[in-house]
FITOR-912073 format. One line per 4 residues: their letters; for each residue x, y, z of C-alpha. Coordinates in nm, 3 decimals, decimal comma. Layout:
BEGIN
A	X/Y/Z; ...
This chain:
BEGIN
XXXX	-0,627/-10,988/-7,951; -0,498/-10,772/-7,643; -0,224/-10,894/-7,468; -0,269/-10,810/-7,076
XXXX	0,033/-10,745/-6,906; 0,081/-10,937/-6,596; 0,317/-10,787/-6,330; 0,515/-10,959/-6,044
XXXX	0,580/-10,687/-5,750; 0,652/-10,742/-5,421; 0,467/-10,487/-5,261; 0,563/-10,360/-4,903
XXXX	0,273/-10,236/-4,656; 0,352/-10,146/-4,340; 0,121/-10,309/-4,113; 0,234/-10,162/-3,841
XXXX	0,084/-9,787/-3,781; -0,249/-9,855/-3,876; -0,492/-9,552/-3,737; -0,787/-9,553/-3,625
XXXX	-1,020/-9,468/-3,887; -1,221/-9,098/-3,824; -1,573/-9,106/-3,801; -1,807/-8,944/-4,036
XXXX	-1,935/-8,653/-3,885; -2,314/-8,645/-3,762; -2,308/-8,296/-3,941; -2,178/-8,354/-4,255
XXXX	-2,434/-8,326/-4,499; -2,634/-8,589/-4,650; -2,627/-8,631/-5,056; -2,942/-8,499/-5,249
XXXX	-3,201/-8,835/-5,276; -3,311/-8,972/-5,598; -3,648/-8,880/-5,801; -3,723/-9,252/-5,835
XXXX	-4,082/-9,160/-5,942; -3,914/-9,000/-6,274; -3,801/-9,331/-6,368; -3,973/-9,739/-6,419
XXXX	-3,794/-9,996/-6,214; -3,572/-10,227/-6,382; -3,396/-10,527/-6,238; -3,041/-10,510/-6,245
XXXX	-2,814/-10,752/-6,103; -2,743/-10,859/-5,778; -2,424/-10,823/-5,649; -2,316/-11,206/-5,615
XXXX	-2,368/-11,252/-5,959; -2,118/-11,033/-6,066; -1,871/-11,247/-5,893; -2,025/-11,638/-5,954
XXXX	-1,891/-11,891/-6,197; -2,013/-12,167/-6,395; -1,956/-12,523/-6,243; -1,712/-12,630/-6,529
XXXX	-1,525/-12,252/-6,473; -1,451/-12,399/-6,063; -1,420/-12,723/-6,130; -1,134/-12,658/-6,380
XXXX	-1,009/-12,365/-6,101; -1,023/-12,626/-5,819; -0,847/-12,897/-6,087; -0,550/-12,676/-6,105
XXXX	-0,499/-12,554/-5,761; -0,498/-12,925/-5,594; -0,227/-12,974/-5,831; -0,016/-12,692/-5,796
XXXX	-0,086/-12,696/-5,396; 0,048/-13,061/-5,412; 0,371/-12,861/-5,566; 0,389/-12,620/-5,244
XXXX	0,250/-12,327/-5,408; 0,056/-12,074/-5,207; -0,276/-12,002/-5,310; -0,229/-11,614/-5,414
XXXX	0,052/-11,717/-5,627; -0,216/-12,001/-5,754; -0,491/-11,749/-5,872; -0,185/-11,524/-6,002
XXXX	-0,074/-11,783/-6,230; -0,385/-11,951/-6,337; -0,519/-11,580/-6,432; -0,186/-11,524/-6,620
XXXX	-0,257/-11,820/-6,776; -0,617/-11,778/-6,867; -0,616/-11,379/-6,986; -0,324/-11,399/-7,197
XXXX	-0,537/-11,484/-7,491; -0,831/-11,260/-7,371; -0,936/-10,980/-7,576; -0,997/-10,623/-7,442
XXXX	-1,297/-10,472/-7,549; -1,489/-10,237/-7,359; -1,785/-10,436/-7,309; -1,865/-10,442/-6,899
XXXX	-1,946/-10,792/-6,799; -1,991/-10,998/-6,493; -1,691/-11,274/-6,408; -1,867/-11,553/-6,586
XXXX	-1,937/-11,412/-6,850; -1,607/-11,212/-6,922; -1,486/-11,571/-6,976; -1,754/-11,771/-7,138
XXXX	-1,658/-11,453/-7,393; -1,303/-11,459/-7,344; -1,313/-11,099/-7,355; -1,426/-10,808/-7,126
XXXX	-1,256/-10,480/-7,033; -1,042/-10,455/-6,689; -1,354/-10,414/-6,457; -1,480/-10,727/-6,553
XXXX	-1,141/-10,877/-6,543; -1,097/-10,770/-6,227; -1,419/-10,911/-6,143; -1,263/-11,300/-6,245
XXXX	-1,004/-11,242/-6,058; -1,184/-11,184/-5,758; -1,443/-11,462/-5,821; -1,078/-11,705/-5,848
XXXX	-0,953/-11,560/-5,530; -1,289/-11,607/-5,351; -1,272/-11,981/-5,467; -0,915/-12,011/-5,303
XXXX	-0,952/-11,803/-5,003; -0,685/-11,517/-5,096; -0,752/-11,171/-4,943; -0,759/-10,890/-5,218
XXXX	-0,742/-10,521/-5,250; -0,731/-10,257/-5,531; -0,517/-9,994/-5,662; -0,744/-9,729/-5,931
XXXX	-0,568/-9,577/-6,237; -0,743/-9,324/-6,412; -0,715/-9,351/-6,797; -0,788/-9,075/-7,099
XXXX	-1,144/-8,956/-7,099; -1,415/-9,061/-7,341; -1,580/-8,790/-7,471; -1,961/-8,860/-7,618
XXXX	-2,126/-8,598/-7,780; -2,456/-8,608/-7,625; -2,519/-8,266/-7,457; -2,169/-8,213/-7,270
XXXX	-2,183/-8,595/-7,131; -1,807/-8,750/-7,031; -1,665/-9,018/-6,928; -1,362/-9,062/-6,732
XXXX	-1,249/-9,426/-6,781; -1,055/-9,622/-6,489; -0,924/-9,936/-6,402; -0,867/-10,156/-6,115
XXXX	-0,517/-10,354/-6,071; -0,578/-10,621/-5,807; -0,355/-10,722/-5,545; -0,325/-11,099/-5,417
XXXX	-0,194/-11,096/-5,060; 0,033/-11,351/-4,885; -0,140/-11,519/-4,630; -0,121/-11,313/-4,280
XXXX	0,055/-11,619/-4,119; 0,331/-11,564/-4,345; 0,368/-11,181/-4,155; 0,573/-11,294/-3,831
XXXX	0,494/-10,960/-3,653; 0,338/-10,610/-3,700; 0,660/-10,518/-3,792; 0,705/-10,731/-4,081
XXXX	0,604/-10,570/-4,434; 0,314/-10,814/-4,588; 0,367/-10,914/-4,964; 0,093/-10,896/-5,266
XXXX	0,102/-10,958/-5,593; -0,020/-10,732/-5,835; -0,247/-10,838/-6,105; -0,222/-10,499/-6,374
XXXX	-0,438/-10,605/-6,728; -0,317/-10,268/-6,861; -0,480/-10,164/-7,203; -0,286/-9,873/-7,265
XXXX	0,035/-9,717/-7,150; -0,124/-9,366/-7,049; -0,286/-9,463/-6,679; -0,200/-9,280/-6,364
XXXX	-0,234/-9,444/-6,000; -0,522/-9,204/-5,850; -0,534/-9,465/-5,480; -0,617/-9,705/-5,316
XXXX	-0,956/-9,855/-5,402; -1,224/-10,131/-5,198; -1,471/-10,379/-5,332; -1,709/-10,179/-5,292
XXXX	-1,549/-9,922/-5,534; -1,531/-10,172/-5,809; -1,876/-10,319/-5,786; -2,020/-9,928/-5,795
XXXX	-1,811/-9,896/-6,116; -1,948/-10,222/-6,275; -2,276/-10,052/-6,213; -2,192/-9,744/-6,285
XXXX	-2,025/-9,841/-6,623; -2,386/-9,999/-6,763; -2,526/-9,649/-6,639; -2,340/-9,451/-6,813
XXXX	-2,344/-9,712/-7,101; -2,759/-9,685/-7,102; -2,703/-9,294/-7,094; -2,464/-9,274/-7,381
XXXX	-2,811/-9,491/-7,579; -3,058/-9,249/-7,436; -3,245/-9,530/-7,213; -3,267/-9,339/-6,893
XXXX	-3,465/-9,592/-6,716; -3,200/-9,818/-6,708; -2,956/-9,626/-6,620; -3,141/-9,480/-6,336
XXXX	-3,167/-9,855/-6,220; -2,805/-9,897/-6,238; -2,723/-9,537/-6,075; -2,920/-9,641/-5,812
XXXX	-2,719/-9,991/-5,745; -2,412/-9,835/-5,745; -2,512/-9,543/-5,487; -2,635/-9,817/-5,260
XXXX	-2,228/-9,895/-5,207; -2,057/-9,549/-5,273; -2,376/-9,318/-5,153; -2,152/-8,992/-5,180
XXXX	-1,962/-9,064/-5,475; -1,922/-8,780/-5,671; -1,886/-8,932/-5,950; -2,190/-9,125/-5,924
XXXX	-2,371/-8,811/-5,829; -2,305/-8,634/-6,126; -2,436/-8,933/-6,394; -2,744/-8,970/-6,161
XXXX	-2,757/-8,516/-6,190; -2,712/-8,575/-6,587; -2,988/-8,873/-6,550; -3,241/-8,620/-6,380
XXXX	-3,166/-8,325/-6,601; -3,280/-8,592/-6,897; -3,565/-8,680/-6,744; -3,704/-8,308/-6,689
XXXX	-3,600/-8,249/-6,337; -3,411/-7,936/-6,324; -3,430/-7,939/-5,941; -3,320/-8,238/-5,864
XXXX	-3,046/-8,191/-6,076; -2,921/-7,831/-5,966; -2,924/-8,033/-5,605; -2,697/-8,255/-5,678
XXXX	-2,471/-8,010/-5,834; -2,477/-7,751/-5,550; -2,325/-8,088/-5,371; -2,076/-8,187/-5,577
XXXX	-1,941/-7,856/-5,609; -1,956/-7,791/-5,179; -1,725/-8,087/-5,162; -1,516/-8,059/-5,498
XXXX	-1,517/-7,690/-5,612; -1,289/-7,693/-5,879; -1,478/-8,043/-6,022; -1,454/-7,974/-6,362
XXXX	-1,687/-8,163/-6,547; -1,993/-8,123/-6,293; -1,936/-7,746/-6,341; -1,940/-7,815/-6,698
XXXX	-2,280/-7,993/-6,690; -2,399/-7,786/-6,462; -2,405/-7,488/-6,741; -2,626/-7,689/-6,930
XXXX	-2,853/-7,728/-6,616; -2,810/-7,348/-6,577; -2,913/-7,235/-6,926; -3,199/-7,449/-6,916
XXXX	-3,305/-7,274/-6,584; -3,245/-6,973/-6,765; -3,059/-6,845/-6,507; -2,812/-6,609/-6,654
XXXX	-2,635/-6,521/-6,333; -2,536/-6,869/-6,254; -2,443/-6,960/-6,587; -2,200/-6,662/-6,600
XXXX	-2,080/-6,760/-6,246; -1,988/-7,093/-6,382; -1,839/-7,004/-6,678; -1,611/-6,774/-6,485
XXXX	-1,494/-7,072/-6,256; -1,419/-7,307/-6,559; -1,224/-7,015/-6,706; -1,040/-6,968/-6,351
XXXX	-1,040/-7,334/-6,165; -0,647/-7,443/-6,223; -0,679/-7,796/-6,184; -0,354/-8,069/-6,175
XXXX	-0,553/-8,339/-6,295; -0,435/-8,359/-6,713; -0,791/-8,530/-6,791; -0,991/-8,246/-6,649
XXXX	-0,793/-7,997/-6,810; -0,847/-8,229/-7,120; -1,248/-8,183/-7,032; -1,206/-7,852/-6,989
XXXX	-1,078/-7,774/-7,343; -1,373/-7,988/-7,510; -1,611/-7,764/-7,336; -1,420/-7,446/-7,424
XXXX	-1,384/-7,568/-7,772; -1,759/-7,662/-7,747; -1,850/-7,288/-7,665; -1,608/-7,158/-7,925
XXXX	-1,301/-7,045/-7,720; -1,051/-7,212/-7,905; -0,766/-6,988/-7,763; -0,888/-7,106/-7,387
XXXX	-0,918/-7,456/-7,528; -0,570/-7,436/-7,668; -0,466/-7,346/-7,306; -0,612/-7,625/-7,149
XXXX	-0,457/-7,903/-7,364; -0,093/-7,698/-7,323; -0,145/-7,720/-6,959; -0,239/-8,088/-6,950
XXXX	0,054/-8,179/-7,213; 0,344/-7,956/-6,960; 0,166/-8,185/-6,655; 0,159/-8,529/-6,859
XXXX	0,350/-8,489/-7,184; 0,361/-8,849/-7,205; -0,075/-8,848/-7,313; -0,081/-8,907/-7,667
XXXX	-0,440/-8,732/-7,590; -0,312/-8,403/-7,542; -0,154/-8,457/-7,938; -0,460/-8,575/-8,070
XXXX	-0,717/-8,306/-7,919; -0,487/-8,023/-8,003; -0,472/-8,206/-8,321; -0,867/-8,187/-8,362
XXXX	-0,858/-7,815/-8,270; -0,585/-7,728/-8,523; -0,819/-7,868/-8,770; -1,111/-7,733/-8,664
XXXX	-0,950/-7,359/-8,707; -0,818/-7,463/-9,051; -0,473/-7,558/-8,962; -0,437/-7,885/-9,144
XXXX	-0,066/-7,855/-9,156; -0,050/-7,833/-8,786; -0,284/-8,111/-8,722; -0,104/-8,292/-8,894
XXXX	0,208/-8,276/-8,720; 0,053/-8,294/-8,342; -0,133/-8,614/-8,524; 0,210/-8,741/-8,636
XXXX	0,356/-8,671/-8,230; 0,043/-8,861/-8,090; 0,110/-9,186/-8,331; 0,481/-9,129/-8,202
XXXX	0,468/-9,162/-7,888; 0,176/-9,416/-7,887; 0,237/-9,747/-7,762; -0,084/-9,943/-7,758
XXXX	-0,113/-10,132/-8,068; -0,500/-10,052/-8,092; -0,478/-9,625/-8,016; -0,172/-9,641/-8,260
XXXX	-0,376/-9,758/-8,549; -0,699/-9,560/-8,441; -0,384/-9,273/-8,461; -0,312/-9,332/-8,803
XXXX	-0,672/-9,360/-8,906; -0,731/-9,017/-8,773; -0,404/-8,890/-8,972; -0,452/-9,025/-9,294
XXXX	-0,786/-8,882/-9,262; -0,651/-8,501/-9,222; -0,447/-8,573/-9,494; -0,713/-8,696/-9,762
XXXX	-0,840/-8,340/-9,630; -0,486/-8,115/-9,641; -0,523/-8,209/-10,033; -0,797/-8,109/-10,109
């Protein structure tokens, strides 16, 4: 069982120099479309299932919160404490489901936790927002395909009536189910952003299992709410290159890389577009930026040394997870892939010890023992 931890913070947001928010620019350009004759409709879905709830799930919801409103508590402090109450015995897995059935479960990873707590807070009226942590990256290794995992932390606001004036700061509670220390606050996030990742999630998912179809399907949800996210764009690119279109592909690509030039891993899939084109010239072009791009972000440095380690640079790769480790030396990642390298060039000895550092400084219970799984393993190795 995972333990979610639950934090109490009194958030302050000024509420008082709000600007006006800039329009999008009639020129700005418009993101490649789909190849939807590449791929057979699916269902997915709909959005208001993601959020709905069994009757015995609100009737024991509404149960509780007549009681404790009878007791003077305000509804966001409600949801707060019934979803305390109800995820402390929840356990994390990294299954992506929808509210009702994260709990007919009792288990579901912090998308679809996030997802209960916004079908609670819909139940009692309490406004919401979202703060996105990025976590390590999940590598697969299925042609240069990664993941970069994230999570939402919800926020339960006071009602507004409890704000005097626009000078007064306006209080939230923060939910945080937080299934490993290593997490980084990357913004500010919608509900929009967190309904693209549920679909996105069970794209990539279906991509990791080689169905393309369905993860077109789900690619295609999630665009429908965050229509330029680059993210999106670059599973729907990897989606397209499976399914034989090159062009399509390269498109979406060329995109990602006008608005994010140093975006690591589209660069790095784009080389396996590139040498499938045959195209020499741009594959040596975008080799050159990988080698040259100095990102801040530890996880895409992390990326970049899988790919470089992929192509057989294991000095560049070595870099890479130096340069992450002097940014975050807090990852227990940057241990573990330097770890993997070490062994891969015959350095047991070595892996060993940055093995040994990882476990060390690890403090979720389930990396730890995946940690020590991976070390005893080198060992049984170093011996022979």
């Amino acid at each position: 069982m995972h333990h979610f931890l639950l934090s109490l913070i009194a958030l302050c947001l000024a509420t008082a120099c709000v600007s006006n928010p800039v329009q999008e620019s009639k020129l700005q350009p418009k993101a490649p479309s789909l190849n939807a004759s590449l791929f057979i409709k699916e269902d997915v879905e709909p959005r208001a299932s993601l959020f709905s709830l069994t009757p015995s799930q609100i009737k024991s919801f509404n149960e509780y919160r007549n009681k404790a409103n009878a007791n003077g508590l305000r509804d966001e402090i409600i949801v707060y404490n019934y979803v305390e109450n109800l995820l402390s015995s929840f356990s994390y897995d990294g299954t992506t489901f929808t509210a009702k059935e994260s709990l007919l479960h009792q288990e579901g990873n912090c998308i679809s936790l996030a997802l209960v707590v916004q079908a609670y807070a819909d139940l009692a009226g309490v406004e919401t927002g979202y703060q996105l942590m990025k976590e390590e990256p999940v590598f697969a290794g299925q042609a240069n395909v990664v993941l970069l995992s994230s999570h939402f932390r919800t926020k339960l606001y006071a009602p507004k009536e409890e704000t005097p004036n626009a000078f007064t700061f306006r209080s939230s509670l923060i939910i945080d189910y937080f299934p490993s220390n290593s997490g980084i606050v990357s913004g500010g996030a919608t509900i929009d952003d967190l309904i693209a990742k549920y679909y996105a999630n069970h794209a990539a998912q279906a991509l990791l299992s080689d169905d393309i179809n369905t993860g077109f399907n789900y690619i295609q949800e999630a665009l429908l709410y965050k229509p330029r996210s680059l993210e999106l764009l670059n599973i729907a690119a990897v989606l397209h290159r499976r399914a034989g279109d090159l062009t399509t592909a390269q498109e979406m690509y060329d995109f990602i890389l006008d608005s994010d030039p140093n975006n690591a891993i589209a660069i790095s899939n784009y080389v396996v577009v590139a040498k499938q084109l045959q195209d020499q010239e741009l594959v040596a072009k975008l080799e050159k930026q990988l080698r040259v791009i100095s990102p801040e972000d530890p996880y895409h440095l992390l990326h970049l040394a899988h790919t470089s380690a992929q192509l057989g640079n294991f000095t560049l790769a070595s870099q890479y997870i130096l340069r992450a480790r002097k940014i975050a030396p807090y990852l227990p990642r940057t241990y573990v892939d330097m770890a993997l390298l070490n062994y891969q060039l015959g350095k047991t000895h070595v892996a060993l010890n940055e093995m040994q550092h990882a476990i060390d400084i690890t403090r979720a219970s389930q990396d730890k023992t995946r940690y020590q799984a991976k070390y005893e393993a080198l060992k049984r190795l170093h011996k022979h």
